[in-house]
C-alpha positions as CSV (number, residue, x, y, z in Angstrom):
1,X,17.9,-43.9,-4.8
2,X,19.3,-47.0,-5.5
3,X,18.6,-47.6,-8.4
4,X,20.7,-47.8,-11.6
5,X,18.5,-47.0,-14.8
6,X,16.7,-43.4,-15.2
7,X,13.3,-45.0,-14.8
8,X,14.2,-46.7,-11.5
9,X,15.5,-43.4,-10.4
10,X,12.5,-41.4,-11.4
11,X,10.0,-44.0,-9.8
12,X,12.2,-44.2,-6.3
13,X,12.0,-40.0,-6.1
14,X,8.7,-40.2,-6.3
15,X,8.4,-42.5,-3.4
16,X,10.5,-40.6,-1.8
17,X,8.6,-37.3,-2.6
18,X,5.4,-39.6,-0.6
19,X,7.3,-40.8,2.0
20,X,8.3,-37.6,3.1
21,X,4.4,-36.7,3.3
22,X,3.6,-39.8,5.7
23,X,5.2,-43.4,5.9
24,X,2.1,-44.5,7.6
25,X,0.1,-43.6,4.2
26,X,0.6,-46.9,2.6
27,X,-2.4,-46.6,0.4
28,X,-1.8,-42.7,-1.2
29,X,0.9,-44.3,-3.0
30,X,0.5,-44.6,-6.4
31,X,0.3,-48.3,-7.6
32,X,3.0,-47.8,-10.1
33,X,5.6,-47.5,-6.4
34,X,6.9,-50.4,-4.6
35,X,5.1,-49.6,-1.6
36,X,1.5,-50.9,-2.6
37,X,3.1,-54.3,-3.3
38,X,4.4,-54.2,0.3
39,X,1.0,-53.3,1.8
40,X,-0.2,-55.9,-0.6
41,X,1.6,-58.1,0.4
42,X,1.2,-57.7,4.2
43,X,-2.8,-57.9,3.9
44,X,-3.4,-60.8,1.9
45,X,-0.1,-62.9,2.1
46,X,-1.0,-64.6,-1.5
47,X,2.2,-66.4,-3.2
48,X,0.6,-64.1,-6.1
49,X,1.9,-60.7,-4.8
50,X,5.1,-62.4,-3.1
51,X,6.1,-62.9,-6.9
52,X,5.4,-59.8,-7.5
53,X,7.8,-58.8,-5.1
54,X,10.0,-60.9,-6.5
55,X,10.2,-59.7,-10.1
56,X,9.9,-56.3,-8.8
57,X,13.1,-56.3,-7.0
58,X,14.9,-58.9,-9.6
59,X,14.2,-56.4,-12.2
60,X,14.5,-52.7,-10.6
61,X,16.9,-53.3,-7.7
62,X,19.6,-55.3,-9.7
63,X,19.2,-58.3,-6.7
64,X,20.1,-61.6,-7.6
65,X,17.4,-64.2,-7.4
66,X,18.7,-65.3,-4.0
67,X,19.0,-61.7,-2.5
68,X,15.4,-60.7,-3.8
69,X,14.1,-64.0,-2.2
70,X,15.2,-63.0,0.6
71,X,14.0,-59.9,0.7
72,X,10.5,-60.6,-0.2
73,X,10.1,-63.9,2.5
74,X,11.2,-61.0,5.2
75,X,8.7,-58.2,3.6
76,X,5.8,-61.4,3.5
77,X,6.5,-61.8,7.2
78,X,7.1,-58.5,8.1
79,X,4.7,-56.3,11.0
80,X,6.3,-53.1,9.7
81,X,6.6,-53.4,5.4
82,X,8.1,-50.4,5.1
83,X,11.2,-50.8,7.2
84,X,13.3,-51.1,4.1
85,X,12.6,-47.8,2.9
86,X,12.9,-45.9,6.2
87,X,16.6,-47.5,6.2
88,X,17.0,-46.0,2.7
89,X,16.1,-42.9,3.9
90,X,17.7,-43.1,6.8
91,X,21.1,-43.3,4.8
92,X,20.5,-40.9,2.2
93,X,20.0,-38.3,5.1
94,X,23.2,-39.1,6.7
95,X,25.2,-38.4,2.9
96,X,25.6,-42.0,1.6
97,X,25.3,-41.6,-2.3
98,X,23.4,-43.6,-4.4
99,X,25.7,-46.1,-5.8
100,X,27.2,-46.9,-2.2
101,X,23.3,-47.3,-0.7
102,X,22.9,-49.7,-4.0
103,X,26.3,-51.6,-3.3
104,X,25.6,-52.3,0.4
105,X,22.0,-53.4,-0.2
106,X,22.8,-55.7,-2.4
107,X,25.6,-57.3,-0.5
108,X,23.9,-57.4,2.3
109,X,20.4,-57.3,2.3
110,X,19.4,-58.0,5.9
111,X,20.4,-54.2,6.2
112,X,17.0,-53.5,5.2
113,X,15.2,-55.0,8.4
114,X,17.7,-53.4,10.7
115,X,17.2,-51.6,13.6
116,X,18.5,-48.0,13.1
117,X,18.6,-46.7,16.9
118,X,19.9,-49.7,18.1
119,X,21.7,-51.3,14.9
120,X,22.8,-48.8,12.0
121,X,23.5,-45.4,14.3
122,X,25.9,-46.5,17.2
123,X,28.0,-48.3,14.2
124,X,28.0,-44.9,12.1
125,X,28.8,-43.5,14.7
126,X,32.2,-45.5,15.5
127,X,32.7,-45.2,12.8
128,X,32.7,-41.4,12.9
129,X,34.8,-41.2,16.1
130,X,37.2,-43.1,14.1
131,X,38.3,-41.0,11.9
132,X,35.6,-41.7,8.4
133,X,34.5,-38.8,6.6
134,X,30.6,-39.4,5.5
135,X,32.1,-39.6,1.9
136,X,34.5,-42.1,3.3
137,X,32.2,-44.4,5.1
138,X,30.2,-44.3,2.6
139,X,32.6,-45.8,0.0
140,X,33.6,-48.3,2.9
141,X,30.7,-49.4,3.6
142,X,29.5,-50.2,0.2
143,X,32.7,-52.9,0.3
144,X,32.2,-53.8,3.8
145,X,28.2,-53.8,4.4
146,X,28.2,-57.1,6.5
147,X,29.6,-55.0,9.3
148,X,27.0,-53.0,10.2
149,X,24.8,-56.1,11.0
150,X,28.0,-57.3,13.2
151,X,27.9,-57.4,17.1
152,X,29.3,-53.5,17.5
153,X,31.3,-54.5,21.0
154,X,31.9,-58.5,20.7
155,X,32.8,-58.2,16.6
156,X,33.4,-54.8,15.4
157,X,35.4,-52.7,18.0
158,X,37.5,-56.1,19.0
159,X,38.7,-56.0,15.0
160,X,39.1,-52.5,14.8
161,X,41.4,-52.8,17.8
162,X,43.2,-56.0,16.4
163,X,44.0,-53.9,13.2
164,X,45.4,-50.9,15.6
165,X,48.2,-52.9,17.3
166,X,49.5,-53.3,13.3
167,X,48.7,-49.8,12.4
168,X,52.4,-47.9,13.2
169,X,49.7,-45.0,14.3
170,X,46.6,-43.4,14.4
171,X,47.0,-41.5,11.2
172,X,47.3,-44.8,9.3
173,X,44.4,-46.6,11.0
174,X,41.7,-45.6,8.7
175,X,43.8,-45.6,5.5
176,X,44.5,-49.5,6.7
177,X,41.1,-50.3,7.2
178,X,39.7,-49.1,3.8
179,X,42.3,-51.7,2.2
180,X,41.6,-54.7,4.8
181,X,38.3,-54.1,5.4
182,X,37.0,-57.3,3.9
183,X,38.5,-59.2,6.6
184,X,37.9,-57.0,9.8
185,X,35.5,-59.5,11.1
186,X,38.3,-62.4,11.5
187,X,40.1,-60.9,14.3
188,X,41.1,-63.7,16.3
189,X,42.7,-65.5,13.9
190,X,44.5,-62.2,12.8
191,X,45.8,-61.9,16.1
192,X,46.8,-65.3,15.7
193,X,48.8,-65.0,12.4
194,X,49.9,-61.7,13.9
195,X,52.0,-63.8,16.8
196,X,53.1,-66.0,13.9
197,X,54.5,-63.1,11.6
198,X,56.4,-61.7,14.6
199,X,57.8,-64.6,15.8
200,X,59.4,-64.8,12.3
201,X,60.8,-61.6,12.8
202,X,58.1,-59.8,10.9
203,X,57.2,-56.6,12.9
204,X,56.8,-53.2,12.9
205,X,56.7,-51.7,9.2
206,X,57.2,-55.1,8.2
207,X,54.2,-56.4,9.9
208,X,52.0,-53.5,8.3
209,X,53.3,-53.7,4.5
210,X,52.6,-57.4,4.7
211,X,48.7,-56.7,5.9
212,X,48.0,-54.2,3.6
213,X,49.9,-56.4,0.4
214,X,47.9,-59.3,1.3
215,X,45.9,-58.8,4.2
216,X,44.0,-62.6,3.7
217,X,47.0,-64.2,4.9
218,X,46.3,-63.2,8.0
219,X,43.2,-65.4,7.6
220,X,45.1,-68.7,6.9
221,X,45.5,-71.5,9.1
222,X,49.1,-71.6,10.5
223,X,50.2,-74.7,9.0
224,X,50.0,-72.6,5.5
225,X,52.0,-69.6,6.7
226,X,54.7,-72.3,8.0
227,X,55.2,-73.6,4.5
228,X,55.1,-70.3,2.4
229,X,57.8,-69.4,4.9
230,X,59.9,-72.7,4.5
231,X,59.5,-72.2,1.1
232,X,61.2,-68.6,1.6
233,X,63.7,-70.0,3.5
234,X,64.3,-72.2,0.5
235,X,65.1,-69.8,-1.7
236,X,67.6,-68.2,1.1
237,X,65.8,-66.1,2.8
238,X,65.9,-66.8,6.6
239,X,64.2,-66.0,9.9
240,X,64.8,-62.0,11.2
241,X,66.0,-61.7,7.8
242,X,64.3,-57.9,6.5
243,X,63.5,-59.5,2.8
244,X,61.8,-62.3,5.1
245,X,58.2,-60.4,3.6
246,X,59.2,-59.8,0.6
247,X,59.8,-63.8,0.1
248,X,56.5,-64.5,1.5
249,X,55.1,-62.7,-0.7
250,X,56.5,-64.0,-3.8
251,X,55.8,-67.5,-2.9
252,X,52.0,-66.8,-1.8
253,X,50.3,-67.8,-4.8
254,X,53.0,-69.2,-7.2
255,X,53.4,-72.8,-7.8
256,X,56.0,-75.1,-7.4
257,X,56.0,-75.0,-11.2
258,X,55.7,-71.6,-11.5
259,X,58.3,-71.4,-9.6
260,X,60.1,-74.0,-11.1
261,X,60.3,-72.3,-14.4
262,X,61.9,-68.9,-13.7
263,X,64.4,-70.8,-12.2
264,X,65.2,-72.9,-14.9
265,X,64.7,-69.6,-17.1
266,X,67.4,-67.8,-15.3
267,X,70.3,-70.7,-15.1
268,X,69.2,-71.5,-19.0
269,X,71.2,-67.8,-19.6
270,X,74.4,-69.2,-17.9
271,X,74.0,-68.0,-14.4
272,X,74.7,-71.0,-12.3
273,X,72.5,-72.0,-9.0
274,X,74.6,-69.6,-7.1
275,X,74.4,-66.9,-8.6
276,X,70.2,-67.3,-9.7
277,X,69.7,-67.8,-6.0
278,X,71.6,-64.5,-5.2
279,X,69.9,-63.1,-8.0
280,X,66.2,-63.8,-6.2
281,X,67.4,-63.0,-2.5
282,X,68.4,-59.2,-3.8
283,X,65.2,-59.1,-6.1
284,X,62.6,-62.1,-4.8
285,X,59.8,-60.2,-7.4
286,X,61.5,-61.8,-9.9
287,X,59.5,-64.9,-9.2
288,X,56.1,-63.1,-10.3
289,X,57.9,-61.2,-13.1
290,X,56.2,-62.8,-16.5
291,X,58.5,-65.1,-18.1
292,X,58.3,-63.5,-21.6
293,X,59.7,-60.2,-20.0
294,X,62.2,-62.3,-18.1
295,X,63.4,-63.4,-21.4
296,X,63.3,-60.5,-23.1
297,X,65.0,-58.5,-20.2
298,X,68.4,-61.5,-20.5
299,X,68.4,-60.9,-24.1
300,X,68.4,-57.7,-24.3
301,X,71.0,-56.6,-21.0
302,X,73.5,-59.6,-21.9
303,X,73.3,-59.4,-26.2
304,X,72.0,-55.5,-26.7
305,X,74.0,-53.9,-23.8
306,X,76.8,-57.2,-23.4
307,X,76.6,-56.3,-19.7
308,X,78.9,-58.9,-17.6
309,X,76.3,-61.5,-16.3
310,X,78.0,-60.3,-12.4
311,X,76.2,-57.0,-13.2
312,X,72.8,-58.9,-13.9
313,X,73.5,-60.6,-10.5
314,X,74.7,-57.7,-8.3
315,X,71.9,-55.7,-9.9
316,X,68.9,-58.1,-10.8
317,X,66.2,-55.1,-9.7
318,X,67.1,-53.7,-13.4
319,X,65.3,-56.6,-15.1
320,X,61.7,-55.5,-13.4
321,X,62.0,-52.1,-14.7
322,X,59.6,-51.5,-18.3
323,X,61.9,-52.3,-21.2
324,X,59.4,-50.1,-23.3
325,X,58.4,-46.9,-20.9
326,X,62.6,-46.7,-19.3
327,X,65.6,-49.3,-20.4
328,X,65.1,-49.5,-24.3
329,X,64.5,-45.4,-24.3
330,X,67.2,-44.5,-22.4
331,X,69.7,-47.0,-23.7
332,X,69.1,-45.3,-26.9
333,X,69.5,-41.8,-25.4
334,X,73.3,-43.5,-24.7
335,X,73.7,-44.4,-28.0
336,X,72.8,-41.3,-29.2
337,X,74.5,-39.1,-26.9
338,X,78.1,-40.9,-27.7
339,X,77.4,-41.1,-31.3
340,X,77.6,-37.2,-30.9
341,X,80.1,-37.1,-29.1
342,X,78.6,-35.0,-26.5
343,X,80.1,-37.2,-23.5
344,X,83.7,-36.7,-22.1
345,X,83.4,-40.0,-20.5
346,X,80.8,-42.6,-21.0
347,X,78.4,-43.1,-18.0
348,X,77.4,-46.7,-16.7
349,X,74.3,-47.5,-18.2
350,X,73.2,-49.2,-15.1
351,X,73.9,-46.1,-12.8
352,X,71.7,-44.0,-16.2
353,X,68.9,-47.0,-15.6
354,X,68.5,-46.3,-11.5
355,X,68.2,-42.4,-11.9
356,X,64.9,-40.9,-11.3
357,X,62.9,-39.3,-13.9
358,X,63.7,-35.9,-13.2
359,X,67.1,-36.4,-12.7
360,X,67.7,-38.4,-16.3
361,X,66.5,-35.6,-17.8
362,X,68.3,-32.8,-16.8
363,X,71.4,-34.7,-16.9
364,X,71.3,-36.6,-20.1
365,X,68.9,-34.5,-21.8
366,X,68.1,-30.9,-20.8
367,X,71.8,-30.3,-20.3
368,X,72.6,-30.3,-24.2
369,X,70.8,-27.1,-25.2
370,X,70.5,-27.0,-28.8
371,X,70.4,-31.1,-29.0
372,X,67.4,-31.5,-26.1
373,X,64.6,-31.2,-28.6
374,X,66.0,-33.9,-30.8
375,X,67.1,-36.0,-27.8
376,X,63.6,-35.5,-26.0
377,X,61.8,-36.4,-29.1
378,X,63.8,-39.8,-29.5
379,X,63.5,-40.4,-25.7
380,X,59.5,-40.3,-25.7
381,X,59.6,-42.2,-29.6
382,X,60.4,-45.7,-28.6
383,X,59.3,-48.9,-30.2
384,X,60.2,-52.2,-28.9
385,X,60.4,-53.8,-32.4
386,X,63.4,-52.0,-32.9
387,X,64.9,-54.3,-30.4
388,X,63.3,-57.7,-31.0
């Protein structure tokens, strides 16, 4: 079952097919199955048959040398050698597929000598009550398999509870823990950045966009937090301010280099300190935009289009958008459409930029009858060589 090459497969039915017979039946297993290596192994103890454990699950389980050690010291040990498969079994029954059972075990592989009455139901089970569809679970578990050998009431339900109070509501819990489940298990010093974030006037929606962006903040030590938000705050974004997150999460991550340079990249096309910093409070993504589209975006609005660089600043969100898939396509829509003559007035190429889709089309496009085909064609035939 959790195996990932046709042979693997084959051999782990057929255990299957014998383990459904009797578990107790060690020795009715063929010797080409796993499960004469475990009875082996639990008879005679020899470090011969623990490396053939070993390479057995090194080479058919996909374990890393580490995991498969592990493994085989707790099978060498072990009163009861075939725990592992009756916790396989036990998950295929409840609808886990394949690939999930095979991403859990090998993330965690102390699932294997759990107790399933007292270990792996009551957290299925939770997690059940919760909301997770088996198909669900499944898939979250395969991400998250280290909490199923967590404490269910001192570990498990205290997290669960710490991601509610961000959650706006019940509907959203589950999404939000599929996204953050990797660190559930640090509630207490969620909570603790949680107190941080709202004394900064980071709640509500704010609060929850912020943990599901970049939910390992939440893990940092304070002292961090406090300087990505003084860095915000140097770029003019201030306490209670709504673009307060937006900031933070611009600055997470970049350099003071980084940072640095799209600076300098912006004042280089003649906007002065000013006007770059209004420029980033209005549209803070800038910061993470890559510098060769930065570039390309300046040339292109100020010495294609000659827009007024107070356009540029009023309006900075029109740089992020993709020169190739929406600003190069329908600037040349423009161009045709007043080469024709087919406008009374010419529109604002900004206001054309910040339509949607559907409404650029039937405006610009589907509204000229016996032109649309020839103006659709050149609107999905773009090539940004034509403007380099």
């Amino acid at each position: 079952m959790i195996f990932t090459h046709s042979s693997g497969a084959m051999l782990f039915l057929k255990l299957y097919s014998t383990l459904s017979h009797s578990l107790d039946n060690l020795s009715s297993i063929t010797s080409r199955t796993f499960l004469p290596l475990l009875s082996t192994v639990s008879s005679t103890k020899s470090s011969k048959e623990r490396i053939l454990v070993l390479d057995y699950l090194s080479s058919n389980f996909k374990f890393s040398k580490t995991q498969s050690s592990y493994i085989s010291e707790r099978v060498f040990h072990a009163r009861r050698p075939q725990q592992p498969f009756i916790v396989l079994n036990y998950f295929q029954k409840i609808g886990f597929t394949e690939a999930h059972i095979q991403s859990m075990v090998c993330r965690t592989p102390q699932i294997l000598f759990s107790d399933i009455d007292k270990t792996l139901e009551p957290k299925v089970e939770y997690f059940h009550q919760l909301g997770f569809a088996v198909s669900e679970l499944g898939k979250f578990l395969s991400k998250n398999s280290t909490l199923l050998i967590s404490s269910l009431n001192k570990t498990l339900a205290p997290s669960v509870e710490t991601v509610r109070k961000i959650a706006c509501n019940e509907k959203d819990l589950v999404r939000l823990l599929h996204r953050t489940g990797r660190v559930l298990l640090s509630h207490k010093k969620i909570l603790r950045s949680v107190a941080f974030f709202q004394s900064c006037g980071i709640v509500g929606s704010q609060l929850l966009y912020l943990f599901e962006r970049q939910s390992l903040l939440f893990t940092k030590p304070e002292s961090l937090l406090q300087n990505l938000v003084s860095r915000a705050a140097d770029l003019g974004f201030h306490v209670n301010s709504r673009m307060l997150v937006h900031a933070i999460l611009v600055v997470h991550g970049l350099t003071a280099e980084a940072f640095e340079r799209r600076v300098s990249l912006i004042q280089s096309y003649g906007f002065s300190k000013d006007e770059s910093s209004q420029m980033l409070r209005r549209a803070p993504f800038l910061l993470r935009s890559a510098e060769e589209k930065l570039k390309f975006g300046f040339e292109f609005f100020l010495n294609a289009v000659m827009l007024p660089k107070s356009v540029l600043v009023q309006r900075p969100m029109i740089l992020m958008y993709s020169m190739e898939d929406r600003v190069i396509p329908r600037y040349r829509i423009l161009q045709l459409l007043i080469s024709e003559n087919l406008l009374k007035k010419n529109p604002s190429f900004v206001e054309m930029l910040e339509m949607r889709e559907d409404m650029f089309l039937k405006k610009y496009i589907l509204k000229f009858r016996y032109k649309a085909e020839t103006l659709l064609l050149a609107y999905k035939s773009h090539h940004l060589e034509d403007f380099s």
